[in-house]
N, C-alpha and C positions, 0 to 999 in steps of 0.2 A: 253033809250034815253040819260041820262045822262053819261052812259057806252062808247055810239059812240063821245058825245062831246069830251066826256076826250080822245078817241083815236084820232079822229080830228084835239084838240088841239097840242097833243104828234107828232102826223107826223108835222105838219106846225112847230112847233120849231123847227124839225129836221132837217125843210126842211132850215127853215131860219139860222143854227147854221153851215149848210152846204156850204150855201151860202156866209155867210161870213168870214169862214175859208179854205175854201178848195184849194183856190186859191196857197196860202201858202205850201200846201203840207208836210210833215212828215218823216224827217231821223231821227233814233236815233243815236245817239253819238256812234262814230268808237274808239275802244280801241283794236288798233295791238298789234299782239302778247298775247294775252291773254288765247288762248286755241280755239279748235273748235269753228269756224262760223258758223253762217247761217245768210244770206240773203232772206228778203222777198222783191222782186223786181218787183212793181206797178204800177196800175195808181190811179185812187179816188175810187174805190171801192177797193183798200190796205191802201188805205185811212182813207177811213170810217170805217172799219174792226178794225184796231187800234183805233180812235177816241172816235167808239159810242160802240166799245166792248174788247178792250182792248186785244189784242189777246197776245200782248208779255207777257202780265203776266201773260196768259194761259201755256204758251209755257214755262216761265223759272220757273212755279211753277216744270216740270218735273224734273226738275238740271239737263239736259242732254247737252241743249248746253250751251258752256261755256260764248260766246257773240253772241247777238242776234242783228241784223239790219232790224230793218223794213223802206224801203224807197217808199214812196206811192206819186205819185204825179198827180192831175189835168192835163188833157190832155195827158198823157205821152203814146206814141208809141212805139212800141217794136223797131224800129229804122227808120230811114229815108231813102228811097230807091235811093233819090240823096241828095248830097253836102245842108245839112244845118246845121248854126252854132249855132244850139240850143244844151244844155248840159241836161240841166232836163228835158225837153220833149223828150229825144228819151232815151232808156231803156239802148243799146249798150254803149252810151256816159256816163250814169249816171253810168256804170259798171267800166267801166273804171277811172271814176274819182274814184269812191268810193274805188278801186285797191289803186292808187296812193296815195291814202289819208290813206294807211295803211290796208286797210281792205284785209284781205286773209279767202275769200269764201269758207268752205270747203263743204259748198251745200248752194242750190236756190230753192225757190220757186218763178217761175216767176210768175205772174198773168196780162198780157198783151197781146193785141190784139184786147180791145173792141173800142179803138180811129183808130188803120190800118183799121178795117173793116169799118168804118163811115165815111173815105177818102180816101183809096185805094179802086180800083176793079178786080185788074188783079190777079189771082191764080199766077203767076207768081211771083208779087211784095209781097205776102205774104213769100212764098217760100224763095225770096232771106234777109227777114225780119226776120226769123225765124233761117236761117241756120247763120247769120249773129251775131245773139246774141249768139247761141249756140258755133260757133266759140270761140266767146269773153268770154265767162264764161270758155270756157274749159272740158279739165276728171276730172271733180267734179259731185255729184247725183245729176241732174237733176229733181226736178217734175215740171211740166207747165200745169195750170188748163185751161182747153177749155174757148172758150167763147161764152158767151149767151145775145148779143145784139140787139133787137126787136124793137126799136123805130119808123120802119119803117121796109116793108116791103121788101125793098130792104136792107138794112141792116141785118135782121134778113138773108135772104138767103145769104150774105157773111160771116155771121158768122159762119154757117155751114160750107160754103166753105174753112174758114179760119182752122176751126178744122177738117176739111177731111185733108186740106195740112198735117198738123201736124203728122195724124197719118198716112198719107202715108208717112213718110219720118224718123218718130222714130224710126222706127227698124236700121236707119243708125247708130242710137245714144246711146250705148248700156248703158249711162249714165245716158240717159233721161226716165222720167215714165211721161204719161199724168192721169190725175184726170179729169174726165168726169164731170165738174161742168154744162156742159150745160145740161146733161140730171138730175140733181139735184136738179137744179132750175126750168128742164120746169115740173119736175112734183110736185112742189111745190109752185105758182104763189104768193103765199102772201109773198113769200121771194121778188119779186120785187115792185121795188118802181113804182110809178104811171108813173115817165116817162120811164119804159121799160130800163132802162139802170143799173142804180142805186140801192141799196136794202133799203129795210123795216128796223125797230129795230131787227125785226126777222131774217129777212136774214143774218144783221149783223151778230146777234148772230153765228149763225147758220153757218157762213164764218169763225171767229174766234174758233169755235171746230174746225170745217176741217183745219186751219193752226196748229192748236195744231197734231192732227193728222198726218200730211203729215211730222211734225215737227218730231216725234218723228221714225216716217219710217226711211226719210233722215237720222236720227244718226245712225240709225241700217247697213243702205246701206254707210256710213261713215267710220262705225265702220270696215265693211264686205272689203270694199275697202281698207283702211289704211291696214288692218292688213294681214302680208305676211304667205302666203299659201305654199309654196315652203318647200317639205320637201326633207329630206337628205338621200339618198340611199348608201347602201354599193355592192361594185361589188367585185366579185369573179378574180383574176386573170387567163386568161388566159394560162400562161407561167409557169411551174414548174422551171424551170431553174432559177439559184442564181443570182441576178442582179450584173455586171460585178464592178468589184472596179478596184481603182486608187493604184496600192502601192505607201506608200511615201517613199520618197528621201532619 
């Protein structure tokens, strides 16, 4: 009994510590020019991932990337399908800024889609929301983790919808890799939190190895990218004959 208290207690602080930080949302400090980026590009569950598990310090115990970006933000959409002039809430816009602000992404891990599925419906507006950010990031390694949002049952069947888009239209992007986090979490339920959106301390956890992970791919598909493959052939001349000279004057 006293075992369930203490777990009890432990989610209701997590729940309250979330409530009144998350609003706020999480960049770390952009330092251009530094060597190899990666970006982790959010919404509250990139959020919390950093917050309650500290994933960047997962991530630079490997010394592989040289600067790390986690930008997690409450509510934030992978972008807006028409004309709004929001900047942190839509993922495209926050990419962009974060460009301008110095930062050159030599990979992403996106982790967005679970806000488009709880306010868009159209297969369509996901489509044009995905090819959209993919556009704006560019030929950098790609990974984007599915999403698994259930709070409703109508939601939970967009969210499918939303990760079928995805992987019909990957093989466009020979940059991008998807990470199947929906089938991750459905077969692991105590990763989510009680309102079906959100994760557990466990889930946390359990989110910040898979960024370490996916973290240490991207260097390798970085690595594989940057570096030029183009090797150098010798040819045989066709011609036996002396090539013609100039006498001089």
């Amino acid at each position: 009994m006293k075992n369930n208290l203490s777990h009890v207690r432990r989610l209701a602080l997590l729940a309250v510590a979330f409530c009144l930080t998350v609003a706020a949302g999480i960049s770390t400090q952009i330092t251009p020019n530094t060597g190899p980026s990666l970006l982790i590009l959010g919404d509250s569950i990139t959020w919390g991932t950093e917050y309650f598990a500290n994933s960047q310090k997962l991530i630079v115990a490997d010394a592989q990337w040289t600067h790390i970006v986690i930008d997690g933000q409450y509510s934030r959409r992978v972008a807006f399908p028409t004309p709004n002039a929001s900047t942190k809430y839509s993922g495209v816009k926050t990419f962009k800024k974060l460009s301008e602000g110095g930062l050159k992404a030599d990979a992403v891990i996106v982790a967005l889609g679970s806000n488009d599925v709880a306010i868009e419906t159209k297969e369509a507006v996901y489509e044009t929301v995905i090819r959209d950010l993919l556009m704006t990031i560019g030929n950098v390694p790609v990974t984007w983790l599915t999403v698994n949002r259930r709070d409703t049952p109508a939601i939970a069947k967009r969210s499918v919808l939303f990760n079928q888009v995805l992987a019909r239209i990957a093989p466009e992007y020979p940059n991008l890799v998807l990470e199947d986090w929906y089938s991750s979490i459905t077969k692991r339920p105590r990763w989510m939190a009680w309102d079906k959106v959100h994760l557990t301390p466990a889930g946390y956890q359990a989110r910040a190895k898979l960024h370490r992970r996916l973290a240490l791919e991207l260097y390798d598909r970085h690595i594989i990218a940057t570096t030029s493959t183009t090797t150098t052939t010798s040819t045989v001349p066709t011609e036996t004959t002396a090539p013609a000279t100039t006498a001089a004057p």
